[in-house]
C-alpha positions in Angstrom: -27.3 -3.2 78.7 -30.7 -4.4 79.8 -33.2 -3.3 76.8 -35.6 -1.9 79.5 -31.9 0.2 81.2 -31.7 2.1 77.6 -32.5 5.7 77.9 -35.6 7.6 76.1 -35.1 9.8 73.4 -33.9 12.7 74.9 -34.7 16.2 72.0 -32.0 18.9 72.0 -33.0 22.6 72.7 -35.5 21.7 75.5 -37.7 24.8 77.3 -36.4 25.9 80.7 -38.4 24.9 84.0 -41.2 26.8 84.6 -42.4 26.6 88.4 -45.5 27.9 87.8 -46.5 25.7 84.7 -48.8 22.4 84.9 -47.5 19.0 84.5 -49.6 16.0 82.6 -48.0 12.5 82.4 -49.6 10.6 79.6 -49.6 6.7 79.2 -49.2 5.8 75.7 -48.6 9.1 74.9 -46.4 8.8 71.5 -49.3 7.6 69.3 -53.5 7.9 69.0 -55.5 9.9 71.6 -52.5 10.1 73.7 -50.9 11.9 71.5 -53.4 14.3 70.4 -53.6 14.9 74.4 -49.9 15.4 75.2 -50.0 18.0 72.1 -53.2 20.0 73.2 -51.8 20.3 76.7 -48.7 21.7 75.2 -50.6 24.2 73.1 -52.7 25.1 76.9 -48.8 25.9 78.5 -48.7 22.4 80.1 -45.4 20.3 80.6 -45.6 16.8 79.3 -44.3 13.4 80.8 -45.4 10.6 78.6 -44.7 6.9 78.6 -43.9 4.7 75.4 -43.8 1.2 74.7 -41.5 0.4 71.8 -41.4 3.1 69.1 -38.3 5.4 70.1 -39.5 7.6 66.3 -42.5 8.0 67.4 -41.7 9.3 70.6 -38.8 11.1 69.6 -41.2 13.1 67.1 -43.9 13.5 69.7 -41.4 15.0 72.2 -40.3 17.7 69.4 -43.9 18.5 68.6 -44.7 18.8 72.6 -41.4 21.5 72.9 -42.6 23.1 69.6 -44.9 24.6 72.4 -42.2 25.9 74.5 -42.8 23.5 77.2 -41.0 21.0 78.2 -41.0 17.4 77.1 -40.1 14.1 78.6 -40.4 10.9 77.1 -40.2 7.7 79.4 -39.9 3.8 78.2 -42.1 1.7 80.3 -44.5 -1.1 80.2 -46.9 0.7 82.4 -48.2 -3.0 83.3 -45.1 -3.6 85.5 -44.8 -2.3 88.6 -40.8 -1.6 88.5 -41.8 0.5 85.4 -44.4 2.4 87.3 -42.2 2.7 89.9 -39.3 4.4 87.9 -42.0 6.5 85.7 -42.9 8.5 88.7 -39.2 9.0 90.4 -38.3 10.4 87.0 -41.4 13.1 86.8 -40.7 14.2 90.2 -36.8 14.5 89.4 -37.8 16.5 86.8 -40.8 18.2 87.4 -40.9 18.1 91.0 -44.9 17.6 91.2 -47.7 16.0 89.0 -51.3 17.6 88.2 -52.6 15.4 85.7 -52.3 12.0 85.3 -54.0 10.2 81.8 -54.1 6.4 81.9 -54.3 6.0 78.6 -52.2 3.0 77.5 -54.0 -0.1 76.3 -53.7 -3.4 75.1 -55.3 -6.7 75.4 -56.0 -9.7 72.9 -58.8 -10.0 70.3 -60.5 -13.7 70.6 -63.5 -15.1 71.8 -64.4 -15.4 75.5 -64.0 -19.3 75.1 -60.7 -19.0 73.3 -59.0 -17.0 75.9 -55.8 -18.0 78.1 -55.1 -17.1 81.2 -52.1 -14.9 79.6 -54.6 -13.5 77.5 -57.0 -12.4 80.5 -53.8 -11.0 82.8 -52.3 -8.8 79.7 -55.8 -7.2 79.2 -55.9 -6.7 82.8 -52.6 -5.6 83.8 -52.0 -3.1 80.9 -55.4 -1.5 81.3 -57.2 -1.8 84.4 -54.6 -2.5 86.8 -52.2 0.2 85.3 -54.8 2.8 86.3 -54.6 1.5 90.2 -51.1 1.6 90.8 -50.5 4.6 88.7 -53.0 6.6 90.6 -51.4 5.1 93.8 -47.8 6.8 92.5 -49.5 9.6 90.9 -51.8 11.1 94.3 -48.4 11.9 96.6 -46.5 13.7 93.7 -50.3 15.7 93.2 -51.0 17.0 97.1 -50.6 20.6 97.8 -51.4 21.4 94.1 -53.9 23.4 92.1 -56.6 21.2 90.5 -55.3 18.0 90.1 -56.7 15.3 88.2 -56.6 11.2 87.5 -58.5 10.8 83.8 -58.6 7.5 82.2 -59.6 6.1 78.7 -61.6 3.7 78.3 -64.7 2.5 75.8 -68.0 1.5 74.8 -66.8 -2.1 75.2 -67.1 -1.7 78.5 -71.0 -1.9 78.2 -71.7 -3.2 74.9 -71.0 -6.6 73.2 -68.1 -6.4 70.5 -67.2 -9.6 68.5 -64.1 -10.5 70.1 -63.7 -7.9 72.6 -64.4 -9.9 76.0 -61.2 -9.4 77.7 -60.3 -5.6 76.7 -63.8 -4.9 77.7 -63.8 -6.6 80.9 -61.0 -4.6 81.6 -62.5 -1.3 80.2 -65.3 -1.8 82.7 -63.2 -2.6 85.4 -61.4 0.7 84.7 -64.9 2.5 85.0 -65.5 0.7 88.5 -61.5 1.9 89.8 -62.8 5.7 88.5 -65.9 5.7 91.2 -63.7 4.2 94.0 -60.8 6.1 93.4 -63.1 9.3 92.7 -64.7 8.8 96.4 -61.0 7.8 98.2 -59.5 11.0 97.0 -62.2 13.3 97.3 -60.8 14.7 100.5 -57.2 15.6 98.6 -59.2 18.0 96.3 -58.2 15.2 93.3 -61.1 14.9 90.9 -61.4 11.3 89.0 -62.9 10.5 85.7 -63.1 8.3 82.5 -63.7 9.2 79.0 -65.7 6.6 77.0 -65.4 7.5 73.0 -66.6 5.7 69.9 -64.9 4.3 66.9 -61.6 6.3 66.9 -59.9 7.1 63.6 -56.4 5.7 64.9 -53.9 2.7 64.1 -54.8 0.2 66.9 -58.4 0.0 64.4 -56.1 -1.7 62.1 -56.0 -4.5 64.3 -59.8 -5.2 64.6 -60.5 -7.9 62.0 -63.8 -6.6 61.2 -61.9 -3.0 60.9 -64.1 -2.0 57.9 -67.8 -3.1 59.2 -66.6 -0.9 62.7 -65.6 2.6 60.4 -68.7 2.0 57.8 -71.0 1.5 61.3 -69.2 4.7 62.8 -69.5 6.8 59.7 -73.6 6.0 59.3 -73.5 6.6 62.8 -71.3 9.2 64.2 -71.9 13.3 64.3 -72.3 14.7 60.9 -71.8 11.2 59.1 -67.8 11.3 60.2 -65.6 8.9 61.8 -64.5 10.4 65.4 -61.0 11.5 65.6 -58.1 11.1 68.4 -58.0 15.0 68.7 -62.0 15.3 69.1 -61.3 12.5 72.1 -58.3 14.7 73.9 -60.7 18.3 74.0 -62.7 16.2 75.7 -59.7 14.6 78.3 -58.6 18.5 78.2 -61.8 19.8 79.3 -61.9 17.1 82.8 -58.6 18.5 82.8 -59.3 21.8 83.6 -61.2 23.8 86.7 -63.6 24.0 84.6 -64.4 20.6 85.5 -63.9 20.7 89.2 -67.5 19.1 89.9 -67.2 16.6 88.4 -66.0 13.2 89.5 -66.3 9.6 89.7 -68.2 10.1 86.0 -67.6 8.0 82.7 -68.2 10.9 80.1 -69.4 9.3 76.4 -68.2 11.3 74.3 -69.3 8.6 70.9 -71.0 11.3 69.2 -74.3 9.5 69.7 -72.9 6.0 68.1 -74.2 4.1 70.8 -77.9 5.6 71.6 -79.3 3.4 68.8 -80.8 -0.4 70.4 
């Protein structure tokens, strides 16, 4: 068998279909911010789609959390930077769900060097993973969202996207090329009643900051820095994904929303 033909975890005991409940699909949704998401939807009455990379625990235990809820979870395998997986993603919410509301681009990766020292495989995973992930995703996501109530595209991106981190050239290259897709696709599907935004946070308390080699300088900087002298967590990142999320939030579109805690209004 194909490693990318194995199935997904699949948790016994799962809630019964609900035509009247939401649906989210979450990128990267077993770990960090996407986790914290997929959980607060499913405390709102949400059912939750979310993609994983590798980690079948991980998304095995976020799937039994999400049904804890008494909605229903499904967990999907994918490299969201290939289109096939995209592709196959989307068929399998629709079979299952029948319709999308929410759609978080969440999933990201990229390679931590030097502008100089970067490949062209470097550039193109950064890219394709983040950036480009949000494009054809959205393109899947709008024709399983028409005809319903309040949808919405959300992605995650950061302050890289506008400031200078050491060795952050081609994840924030892509983080600002996300920012760019959130206005035009924000415009484009203005007429379908689907609202389009980005959330830009600070120095999250999550296991990708284990793979910053200045990890320590980055949660010292964030704790002189951030709210109340704390280090901003994954969950304080999702209320904010959950509020452009909700009709609450109906006016607003095509808008990066820093939600840093203030970390980068100091020059």
């Amino acid at each position: 068998m194909n490693r990318d033909e194995r199935s997904e975890p699949t948790p016994g005991g799962a809630p019964s279909a609900s035509k009247n409940r939401r649906v989210a699909l979450i990128t990267g949704g077993s770990r960090g911010i996407g986790r914290a998401s997929a959980l607060l939807f499913a405390r709102r009455g949400i059912d939750v789609a979310f993609c994983f990379l590798s980690n079948r625990t991980a998304a095995a235990e976020t799937a039994a959390a999400i049904e804890e809820h008494g909605v229903r979870a499904l967990p999907i395998r994918a490299n969201v930077g290939n289109e096939a997986h995209l592709d196959t993603m989307f068929r399998k919410v629709e079979e299952t769900f029948g319709g999308l509301d929410l759609f978080v681009s969440n999933a990201a990766t990229g390679v931590l060097k030097p502008a100089l020292e970067l490949t062209a495989r470097d550039w193109a995973r950064s890219i394709d993973v983040n950036a480009r992930a949000l494009l054809f995703g959205a393109q899947r996501a709008v024709p399983l969202m028409r005809g319903r109530p309040n949808p919405a595209i959300i992605a995650v991106t950061s302050m890289g996207s506008a400031r200078v981190i050491p060795n952050y050239a081609a994840i924030g290259a892509s983080k600002a090329a996300i920012e760019a897709l959130v206005r035009y696709l924000a415009v484009e599907l203005k007429p379908e009643g689907i609202t389009v935004n980005a959330v830009s946070a600070g120095v999250v308390a999550t296991d990708s900051l284990a793979l910053f080699p200045n990890r320590s300088e980055l949660l010292a900087s964030a704790t002189k820095r951030g709210v109340g002298g704390k280090v901003q967590t994954a969950g304080e990142v999702a209320a904010v994904i959950e509020l452009l999320a909700s009709p609450a939030a109906r006016w607003i579109t095509g808008e990066t929303v820093i939600a840093d805690g203030g970390y980068t209004l100091p020059v």
